[in-house]
C-alpha positions in Angstrom: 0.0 0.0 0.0 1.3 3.6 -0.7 1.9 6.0 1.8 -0.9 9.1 1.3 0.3 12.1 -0.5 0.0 15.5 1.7 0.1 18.8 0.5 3.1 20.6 1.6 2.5 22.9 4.7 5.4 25.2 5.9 5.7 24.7 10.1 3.9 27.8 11.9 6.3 30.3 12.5 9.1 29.1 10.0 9.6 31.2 6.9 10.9 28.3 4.9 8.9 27.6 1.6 9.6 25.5 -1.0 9.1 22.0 -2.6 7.7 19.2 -0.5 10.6 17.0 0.8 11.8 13.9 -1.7 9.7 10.6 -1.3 11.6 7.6 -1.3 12.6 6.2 -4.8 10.6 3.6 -6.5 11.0 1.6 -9.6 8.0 2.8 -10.6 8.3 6.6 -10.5 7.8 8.7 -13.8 11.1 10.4 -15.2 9.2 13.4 -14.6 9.5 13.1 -10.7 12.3 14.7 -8.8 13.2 11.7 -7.6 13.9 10.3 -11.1 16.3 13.4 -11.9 20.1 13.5 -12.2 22.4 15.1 -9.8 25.1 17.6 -10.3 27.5 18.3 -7.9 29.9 21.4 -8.8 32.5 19.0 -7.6 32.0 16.4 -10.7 33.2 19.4 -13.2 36.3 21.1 -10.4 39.5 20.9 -11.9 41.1 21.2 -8.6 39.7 18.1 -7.7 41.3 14.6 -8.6 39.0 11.6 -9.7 39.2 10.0 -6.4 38.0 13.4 -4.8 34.9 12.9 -7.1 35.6 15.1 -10.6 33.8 13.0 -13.2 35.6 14.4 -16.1 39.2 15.0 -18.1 40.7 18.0 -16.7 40.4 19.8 -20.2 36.9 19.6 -19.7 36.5 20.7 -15.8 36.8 24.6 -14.5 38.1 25.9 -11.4 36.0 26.2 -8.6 32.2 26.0 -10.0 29.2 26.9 -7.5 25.4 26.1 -7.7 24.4 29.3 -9.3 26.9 29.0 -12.0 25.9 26.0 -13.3 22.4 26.6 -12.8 22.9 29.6 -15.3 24.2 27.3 -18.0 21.2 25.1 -17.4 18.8 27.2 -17.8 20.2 28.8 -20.5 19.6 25.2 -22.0 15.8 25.4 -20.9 16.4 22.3 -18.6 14.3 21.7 -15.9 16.1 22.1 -12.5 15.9 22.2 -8.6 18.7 23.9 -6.2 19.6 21.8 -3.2 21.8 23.2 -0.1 23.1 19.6 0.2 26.8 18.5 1.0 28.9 16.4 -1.6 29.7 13.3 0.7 33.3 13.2 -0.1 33.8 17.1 0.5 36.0 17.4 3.4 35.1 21.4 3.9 31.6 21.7 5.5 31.8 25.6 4.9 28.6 26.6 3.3 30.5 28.0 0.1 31.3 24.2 -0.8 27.8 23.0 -0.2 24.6 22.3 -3.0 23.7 20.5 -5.3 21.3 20.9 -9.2 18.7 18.4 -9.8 18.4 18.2 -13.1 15.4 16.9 -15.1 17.1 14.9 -18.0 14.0 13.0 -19.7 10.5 13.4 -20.6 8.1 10.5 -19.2 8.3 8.6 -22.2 12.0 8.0 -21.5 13.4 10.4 -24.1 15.9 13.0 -23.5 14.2 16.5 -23.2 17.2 18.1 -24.7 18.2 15.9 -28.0 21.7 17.7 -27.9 22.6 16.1 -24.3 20.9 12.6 -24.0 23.1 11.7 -21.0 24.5 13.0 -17.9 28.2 13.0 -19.4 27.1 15.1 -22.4 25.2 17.5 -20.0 28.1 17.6 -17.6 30.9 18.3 -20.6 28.4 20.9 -21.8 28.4 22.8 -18.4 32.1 22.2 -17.6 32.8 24.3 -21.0 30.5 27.0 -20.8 30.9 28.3 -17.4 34.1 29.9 -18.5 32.3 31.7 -21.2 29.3 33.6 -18.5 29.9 36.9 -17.7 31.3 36.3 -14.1 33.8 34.7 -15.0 34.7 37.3 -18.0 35.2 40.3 -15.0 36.8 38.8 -12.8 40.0 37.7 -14.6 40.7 41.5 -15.3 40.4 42.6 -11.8 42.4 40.3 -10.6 45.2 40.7 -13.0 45.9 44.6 -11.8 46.0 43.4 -7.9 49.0 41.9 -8.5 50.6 43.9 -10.7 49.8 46.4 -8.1 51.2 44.3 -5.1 54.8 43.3 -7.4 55.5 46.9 -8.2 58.7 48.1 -6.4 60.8 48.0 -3.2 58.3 48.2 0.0 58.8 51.2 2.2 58.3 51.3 5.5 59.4 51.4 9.2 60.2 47.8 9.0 60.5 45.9 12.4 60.3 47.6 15.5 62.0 46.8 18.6 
């Protein structure tokens, strides 16, 4: 017998809203359920990270340092279907919040076929994000500001009081 289906009620007094927790997976859920969705964790497309670390990709297809919004950009650039989640990549050591989330992404329709033709599988999806993030606008400005700070900070002897005693 299947568990009843609530409708989602936020707690009184919490300002949290959103989409009703995750059921548990069954064989028998539609590919149009989040459950059924794919997973992307920015640290399957981090250069910085090694395969054992959990990068799923050739370095020449990876960027440094992706977040959640990034990739989320690309994808809906895409016209994907896609859900943020603040939840922590089991092999990330760091527990700081910047290193935490997660996209859901909705890869086929119900009748099994891809809803983008151009990326039928997670791999094609994940090569596609790791080589457009380079090309959004944040990360266009900020390689030229950072290029002036250290011309900036390289420039000439120091002067100062040095050391006092």
């Amino acid at each position: 017998m299947a568990a009843p289906q609530h409708a989602h009620c936020a707690h009184p007094g919490s300002s949290r809203a959103g989409p009703p927790p995750l059921a548990p997976w069954t064989p028998d859920k539609k590919h149009s359920d989040r459950e059924r969705w794919i997973c992307i964790y920015p640290t399957y497309i981090n250069r910085k990270k090694t395969r054992q670390e959990g990068r799923r990709l050739p370095k020449e297809n990876c960027v440094d340092d992706p977040s959640i919004q990034e990739i989320r950009d690309v994808l809906q650039s895409i016209n994907m279907n896609l859900l943020l989640e603040l939840k922590q990549y089991p092999r990330e050591r760091s527990r700081e919040l910047q290193h935490r989330g997660r996209v859901r992404v909705q890869l086929r329709d119900d009748g099994g076929n891809p809803l983008n033709p151009e990326y039928p599988t997670r791999d094609s999806l994940l090569v596609h994000v790791g080589k457009t993030i380079p090309m959004l606008k944040s990360r266009q400005t900020k390689a030229p500001e950072q290029a002036p700070v250290a011309a900036t900070t390289s420039a000439g002897p120091k002067k100062g009081k040095g050391k006092r005693r």
